[in-house]
C-alpha positions in Angstrom: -12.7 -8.3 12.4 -14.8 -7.8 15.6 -17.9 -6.0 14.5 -18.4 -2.5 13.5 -19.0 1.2 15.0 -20.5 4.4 13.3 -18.6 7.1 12.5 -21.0 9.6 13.2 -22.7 8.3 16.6 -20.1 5.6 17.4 -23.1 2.8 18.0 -21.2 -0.6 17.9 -22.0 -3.8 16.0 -21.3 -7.5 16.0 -19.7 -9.2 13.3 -22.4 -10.9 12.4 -24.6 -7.9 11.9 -25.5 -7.8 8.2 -26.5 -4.6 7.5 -24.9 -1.7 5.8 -25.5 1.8 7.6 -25.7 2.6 11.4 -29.4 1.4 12.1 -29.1 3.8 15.5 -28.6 6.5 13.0 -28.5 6.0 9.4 -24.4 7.1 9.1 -21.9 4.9 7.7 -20.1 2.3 9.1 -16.2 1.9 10.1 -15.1 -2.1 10.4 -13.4 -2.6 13.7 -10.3 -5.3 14.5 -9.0 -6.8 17.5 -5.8 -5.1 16.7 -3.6 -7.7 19.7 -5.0 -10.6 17.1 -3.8 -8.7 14.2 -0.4 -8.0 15.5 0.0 -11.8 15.9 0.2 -11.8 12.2 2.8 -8.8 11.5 5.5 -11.3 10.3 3.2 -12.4 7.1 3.1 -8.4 6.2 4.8 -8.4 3.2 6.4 -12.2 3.1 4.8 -13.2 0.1 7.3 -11.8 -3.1 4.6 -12.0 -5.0 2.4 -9.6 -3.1 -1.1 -8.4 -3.8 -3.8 -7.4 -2.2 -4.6 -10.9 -1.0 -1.3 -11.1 0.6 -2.6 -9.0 3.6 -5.1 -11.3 4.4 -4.7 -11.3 7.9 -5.8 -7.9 8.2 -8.9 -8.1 6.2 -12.3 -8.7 6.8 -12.5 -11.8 5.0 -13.2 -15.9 5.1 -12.5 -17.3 1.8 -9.0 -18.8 1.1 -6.8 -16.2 -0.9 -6.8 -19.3 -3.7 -9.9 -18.6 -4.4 -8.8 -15.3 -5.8 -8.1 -15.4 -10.1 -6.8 -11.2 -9.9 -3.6 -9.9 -8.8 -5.0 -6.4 -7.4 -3.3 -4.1 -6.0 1.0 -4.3 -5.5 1.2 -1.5 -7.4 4.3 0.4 -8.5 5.4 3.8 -6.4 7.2 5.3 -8.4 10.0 8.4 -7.6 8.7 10.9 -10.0 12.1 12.9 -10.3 11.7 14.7 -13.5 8.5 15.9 -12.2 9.2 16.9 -9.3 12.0 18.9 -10.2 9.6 21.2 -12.4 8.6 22.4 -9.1 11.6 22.0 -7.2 10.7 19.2 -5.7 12.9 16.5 -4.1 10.8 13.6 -3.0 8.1 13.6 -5.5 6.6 9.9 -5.5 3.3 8.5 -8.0 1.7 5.5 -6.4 0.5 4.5 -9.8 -3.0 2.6 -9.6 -3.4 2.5 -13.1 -2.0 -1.1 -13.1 -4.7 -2.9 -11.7 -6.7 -5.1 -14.1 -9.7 -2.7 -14.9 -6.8 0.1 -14.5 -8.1 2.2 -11.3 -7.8 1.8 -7.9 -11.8 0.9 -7.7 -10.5 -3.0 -8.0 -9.0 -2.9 -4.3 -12.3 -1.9 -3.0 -14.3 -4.2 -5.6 -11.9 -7.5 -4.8 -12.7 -7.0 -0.6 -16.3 -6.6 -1.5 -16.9 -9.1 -3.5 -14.9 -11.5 -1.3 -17.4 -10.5 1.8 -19.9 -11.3 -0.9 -18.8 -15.0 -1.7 -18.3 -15.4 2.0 -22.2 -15.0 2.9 -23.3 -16.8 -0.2 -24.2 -13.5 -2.5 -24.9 -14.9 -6.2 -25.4 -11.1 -7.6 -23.3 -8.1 -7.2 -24.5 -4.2 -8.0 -22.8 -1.1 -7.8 -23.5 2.6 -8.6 -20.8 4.7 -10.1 -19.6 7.4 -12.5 -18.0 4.6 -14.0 -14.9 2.8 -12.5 -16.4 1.4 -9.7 -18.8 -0.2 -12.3 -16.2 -1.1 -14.9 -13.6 -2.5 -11.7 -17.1 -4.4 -10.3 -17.8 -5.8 -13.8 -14.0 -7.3 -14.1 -13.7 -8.7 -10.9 -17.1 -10.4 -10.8 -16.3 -12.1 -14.7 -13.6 -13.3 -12.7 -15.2 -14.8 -9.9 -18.4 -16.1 -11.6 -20.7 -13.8 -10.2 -23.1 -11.6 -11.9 -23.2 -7.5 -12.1 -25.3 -4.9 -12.2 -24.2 -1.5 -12.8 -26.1 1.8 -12.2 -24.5 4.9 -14.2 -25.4 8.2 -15.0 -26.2 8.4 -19.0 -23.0 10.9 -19.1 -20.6 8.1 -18.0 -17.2 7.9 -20.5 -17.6 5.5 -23.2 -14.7 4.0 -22.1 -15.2 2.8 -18.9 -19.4 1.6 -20.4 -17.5 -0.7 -22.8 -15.5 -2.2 -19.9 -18.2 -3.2 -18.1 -20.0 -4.5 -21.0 -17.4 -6.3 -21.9 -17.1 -8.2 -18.7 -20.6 -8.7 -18.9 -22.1 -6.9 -16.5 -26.1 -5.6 -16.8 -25.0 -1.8 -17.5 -28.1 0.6 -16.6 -27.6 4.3 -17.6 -29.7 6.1 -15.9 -31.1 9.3 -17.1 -30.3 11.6 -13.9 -27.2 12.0 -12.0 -24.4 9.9 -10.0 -26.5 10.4 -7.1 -30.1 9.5 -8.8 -28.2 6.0 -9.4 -26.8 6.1 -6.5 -30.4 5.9 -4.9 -32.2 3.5 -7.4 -28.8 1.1 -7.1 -29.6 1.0 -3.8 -33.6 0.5 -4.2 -33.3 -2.1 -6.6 -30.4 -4.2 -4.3 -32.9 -4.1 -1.4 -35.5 -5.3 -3.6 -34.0 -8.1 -5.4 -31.5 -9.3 -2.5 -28.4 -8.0 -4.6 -24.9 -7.3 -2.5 -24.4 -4.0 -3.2 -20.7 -2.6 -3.4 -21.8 1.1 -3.5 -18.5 3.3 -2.3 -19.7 5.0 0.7 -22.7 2.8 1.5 -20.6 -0.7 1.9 -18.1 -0.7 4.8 -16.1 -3.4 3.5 -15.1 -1.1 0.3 -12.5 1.1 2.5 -10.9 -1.9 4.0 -10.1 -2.9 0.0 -8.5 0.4 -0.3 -6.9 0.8 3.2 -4.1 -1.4 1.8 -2.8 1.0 -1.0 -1.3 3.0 2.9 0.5 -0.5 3.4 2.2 -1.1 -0.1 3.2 2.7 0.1 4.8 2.2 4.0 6.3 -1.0 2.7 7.9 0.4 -0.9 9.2 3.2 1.3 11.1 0.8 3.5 9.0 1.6 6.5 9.4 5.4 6.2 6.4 7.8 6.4 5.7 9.9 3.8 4.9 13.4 4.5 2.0 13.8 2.6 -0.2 11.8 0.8 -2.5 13.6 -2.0 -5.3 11.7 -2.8 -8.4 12.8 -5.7 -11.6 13.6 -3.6 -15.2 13.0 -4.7 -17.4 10.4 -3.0 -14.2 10.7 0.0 -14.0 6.7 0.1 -10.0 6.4 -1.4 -9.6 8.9 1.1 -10.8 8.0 4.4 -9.2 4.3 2.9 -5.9 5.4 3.2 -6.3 7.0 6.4 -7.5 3.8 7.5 -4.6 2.1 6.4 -2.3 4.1 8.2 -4.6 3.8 11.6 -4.2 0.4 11.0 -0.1 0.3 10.9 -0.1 2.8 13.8 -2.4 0.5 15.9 -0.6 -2.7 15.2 2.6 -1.1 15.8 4.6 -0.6 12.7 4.7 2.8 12.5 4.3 6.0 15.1 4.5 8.6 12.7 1.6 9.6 10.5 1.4 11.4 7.4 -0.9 14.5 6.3 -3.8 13.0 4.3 -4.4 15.8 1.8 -7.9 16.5 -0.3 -7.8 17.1 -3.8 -10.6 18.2 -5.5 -12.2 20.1 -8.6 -13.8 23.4 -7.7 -17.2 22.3 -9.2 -17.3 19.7 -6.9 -15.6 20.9 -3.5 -17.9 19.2 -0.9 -15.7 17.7 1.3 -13.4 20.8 1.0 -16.0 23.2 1.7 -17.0 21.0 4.6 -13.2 20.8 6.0 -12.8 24.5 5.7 -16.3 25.4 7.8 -15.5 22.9 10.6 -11.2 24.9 10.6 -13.3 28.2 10.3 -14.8 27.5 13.9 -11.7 26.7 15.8 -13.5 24.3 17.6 -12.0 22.7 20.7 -13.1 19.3 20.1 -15.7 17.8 17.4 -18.9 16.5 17.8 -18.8 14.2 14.6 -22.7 13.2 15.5 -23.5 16.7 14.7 -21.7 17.1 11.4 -23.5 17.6 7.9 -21.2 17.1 5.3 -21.9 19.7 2.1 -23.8 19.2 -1.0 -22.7 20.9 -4.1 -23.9 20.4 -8.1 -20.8 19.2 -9.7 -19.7 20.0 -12.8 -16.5 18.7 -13.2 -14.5 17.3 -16.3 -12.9 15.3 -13.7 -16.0 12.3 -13.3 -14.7 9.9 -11.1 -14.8 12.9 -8.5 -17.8 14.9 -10.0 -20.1 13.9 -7.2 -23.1 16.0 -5.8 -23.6 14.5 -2.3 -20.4 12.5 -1.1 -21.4 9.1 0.1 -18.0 8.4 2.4 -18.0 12.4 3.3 -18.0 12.4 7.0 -15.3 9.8 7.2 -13.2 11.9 4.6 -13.7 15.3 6.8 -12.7 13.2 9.7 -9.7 12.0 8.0 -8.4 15.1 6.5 -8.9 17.0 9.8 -7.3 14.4 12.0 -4.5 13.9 9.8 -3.7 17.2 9.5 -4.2 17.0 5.7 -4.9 20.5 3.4 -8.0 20.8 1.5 -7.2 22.2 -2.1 -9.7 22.7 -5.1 -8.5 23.2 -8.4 -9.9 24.5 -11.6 -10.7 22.1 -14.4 -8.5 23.5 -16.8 -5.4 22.9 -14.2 -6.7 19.1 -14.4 -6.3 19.0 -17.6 -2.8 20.9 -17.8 -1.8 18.5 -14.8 -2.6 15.2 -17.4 -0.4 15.7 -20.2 2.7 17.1 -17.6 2.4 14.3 -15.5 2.7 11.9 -18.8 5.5 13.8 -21.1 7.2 14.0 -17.4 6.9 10.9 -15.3 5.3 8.4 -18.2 2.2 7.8 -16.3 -0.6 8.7 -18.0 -4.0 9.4 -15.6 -7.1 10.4 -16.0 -8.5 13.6 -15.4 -9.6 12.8 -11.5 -6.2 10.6 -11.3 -4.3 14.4 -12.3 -5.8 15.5 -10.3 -3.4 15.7 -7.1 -0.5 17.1 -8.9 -3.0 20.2 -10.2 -3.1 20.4 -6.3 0.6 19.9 -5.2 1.4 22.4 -7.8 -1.5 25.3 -6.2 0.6 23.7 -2.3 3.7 24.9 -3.9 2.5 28.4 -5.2 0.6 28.9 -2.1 3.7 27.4 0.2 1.7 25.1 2.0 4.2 22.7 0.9 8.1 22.6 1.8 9.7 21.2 -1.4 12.1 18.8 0.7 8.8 17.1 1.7 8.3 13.4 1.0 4.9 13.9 -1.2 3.0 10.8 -2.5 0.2 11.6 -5.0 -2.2 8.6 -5.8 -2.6 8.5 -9.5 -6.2 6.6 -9.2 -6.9 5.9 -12.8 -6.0 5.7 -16.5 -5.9 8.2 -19.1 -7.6 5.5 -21.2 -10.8 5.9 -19.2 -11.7 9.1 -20.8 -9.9 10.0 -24.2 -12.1 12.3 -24.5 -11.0 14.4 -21.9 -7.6 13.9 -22.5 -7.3 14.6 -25.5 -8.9 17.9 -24.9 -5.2 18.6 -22.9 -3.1 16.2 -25.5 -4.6 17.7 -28.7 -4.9 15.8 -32.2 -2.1 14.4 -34.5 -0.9 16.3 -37.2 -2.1 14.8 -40.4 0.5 15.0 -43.6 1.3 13.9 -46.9 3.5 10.8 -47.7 6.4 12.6 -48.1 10.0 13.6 -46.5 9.0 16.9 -47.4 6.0 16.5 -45.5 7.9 15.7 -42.0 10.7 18.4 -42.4 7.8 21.1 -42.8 6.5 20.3 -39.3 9.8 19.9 -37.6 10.8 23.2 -38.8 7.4 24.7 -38.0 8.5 23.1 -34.1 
């Protein structure tokens, strides 16, 4: 790491500078590397068999010795989805399935990096806004640390992922507002009590925790490139992570291909999408990312973990979508929710509704023949179905209840 640079005005940092947003301009900040330094290090990529995300040390923004680490996060399984794919004619369908991770969504890679960052300047208290698995992944991988949380939610949050976090024993506030009202007091309060605050969008250090999920997909693949690369859209930090990830192979030599980085997103809560589409509906010759607004929108979605109003990562996400190449594709709720229980009775991973989320959208590609089906197509399944069995079982339905009897099971067979 060598400092940072904003991705809106592209004012530079120093390493040591401790704040969190641009102070030149208020925009977010990218973590820069001296990549010749990094490249030093290419023969640890992938050496240790038993990888995680602490493996890639070298090319993290990190001090503290990877021993110091209790969780195995991230090393997650990709999985060639072939059933599933072949519903859509597919030949090179693959799941990189997230749901493994120990608070079972890809939030842990981002909360591990942060909270490293935090035990490397001294932090003693962690806090975090989310829809709630940023605050359930923040909660887990604090317990495990020693550290204490404090998690802002909207009161709406799944039960599921509230009973996470109070299990691991975070301070769980429900705020009566939206994603974005905790969003601000999360970060009033951290600046008021000195708390480190792992906000997606607002901490840099989040997307490098994420940029690695592009590194175990390069190295499952063998060192091929995929395609595509469909990843759920709300708050655009998973997204312009994985972008990041493959900048980072690209700069340090592995790779010189790059995949298209596409956006899925529910149509309630298209802000990034509808940003994407505004900037392609100029034609514009070259992009002044200073002047960029991202959209707002009021989300409705079933989909929560990317039901956001006001995305917090948005202009890196635009910037990754359109320099990838990457579609934009919104899809309606009940397409989520038909997209959970395929994806489950077809590939036997089970997501939840934001972690469906891109196959609702590689199915609308295929319709729309954006997508060639001989196309090697990753979709990031993000998080489990467990999070919300509420939704899910909106698209899975209820058992059938019957009598204690033989009888009783022939009738609904036939009845099938």
């Amino acid at each position: 790491m060598n400092g940072y640079r904003c991705l809106s005005c592209a004012a530079t940092q120093g390493p040591e500078f401790a704040g969190f947003l641009c102070p030149s301009c208020g925009g977010n900040l990218d973590i820069t590397y001296d990549y010749e330094a990094v490249a030093g290090n290419i023969e640890r990529l992938g050496t240790d068999r038993a990888r995680y995300l602490f493996s890639y040390a070298p090319f993290l923004p990190v001090k503290t010795p990877a021993s110091r680490f209790p969780l195995r996060i991230g090393a997650t399984p990709l999985y060639a989805a072939r059933r599933l794919g072949q519903s859509l004619g597919l030949r090179n369908l693959y799941l990189k399935d997230d749901t493994v991770n120990p608070s079972a969504s890809s939030k842990d890679r981002a909360s591990a990096v942060a909270v490293r960052r935090a035990m490397d300047i001294g932090a003693n208290i962690v806090s975090v806004a989310s829809t709630g698995n940023a605050g359930s992944s923040l909660a887990c991988v604090a317990a495990a640390v020693g550290m204490r949380a404090v998690v802002f939610v909207p009161e709406t949050a799944p039960a599921a992922k509230l009973v996470q976090a109070l299990s691991f024993g975070a301070t769980v506030l429900a705020v009566r507002g939206s994603y974005d009202d905790a969003f601000d007091l999360c970060r009033t309060a951290s600046d008021e009590f000195g708390w480190f605050n792992r906000s997606t969008g607002y901490n840099p250090f989040t997307r490098e925790g994420k940029k690695i999920c592009a590194y175990e997909i390069w190295e499952s693949l063998g060192g091929r490139v995929p395609d595509r690369i469909v990843v759920p859209t709300g708050d655009g930090n998973l997204l312009s992570g994985m972008w990041k990830g493959w900048c980072d192979l690209k700069n340090i030599g592995l790779t010189k291909q790059m995949p298209k980085i596409d956006c899925a997103q529910s149509e309630s809560s298209a802000a990034i999408s509808n940003t994407v589409r505004r900037i392609r509906d100029g034609r514009p010759s070259r992009i002044d990312w200073s002047t960029v607004v991202v959209d707002e929108v009021n989300a409705t979605s079933i989909a929560d973990s990317i039901a956001v109003d006001r995305p917090r990562d948005g202009l890196a996400a635009v910037r990754a979508i359109v320099e990838s190449g990457g579609e934009t594709v919104t899809v309606a709720d009940e397409d989520i929710l038909a997209a959970i229980t395929e994806m489950a009775r077809l590939s036997g991973v089970f997501p939840e509704p934001a972690a469906a989320a891109p196959w609702a959208a590689v199915r609308k590609m295929v319709r729309n023949k954006t997508m060639e089906k001989d196309e090697l197509v990753v979709c990031l399944v993000s998080g489990s179905g467990l999070k919300d069995v509420g939704s899910t079982q909106k698209a899975a339905g209820r058992p059938t209840v019957i009598d204690t009897s033989i009888e009783a099971v022939r009738d609904v067979l036939a009845a099938r």
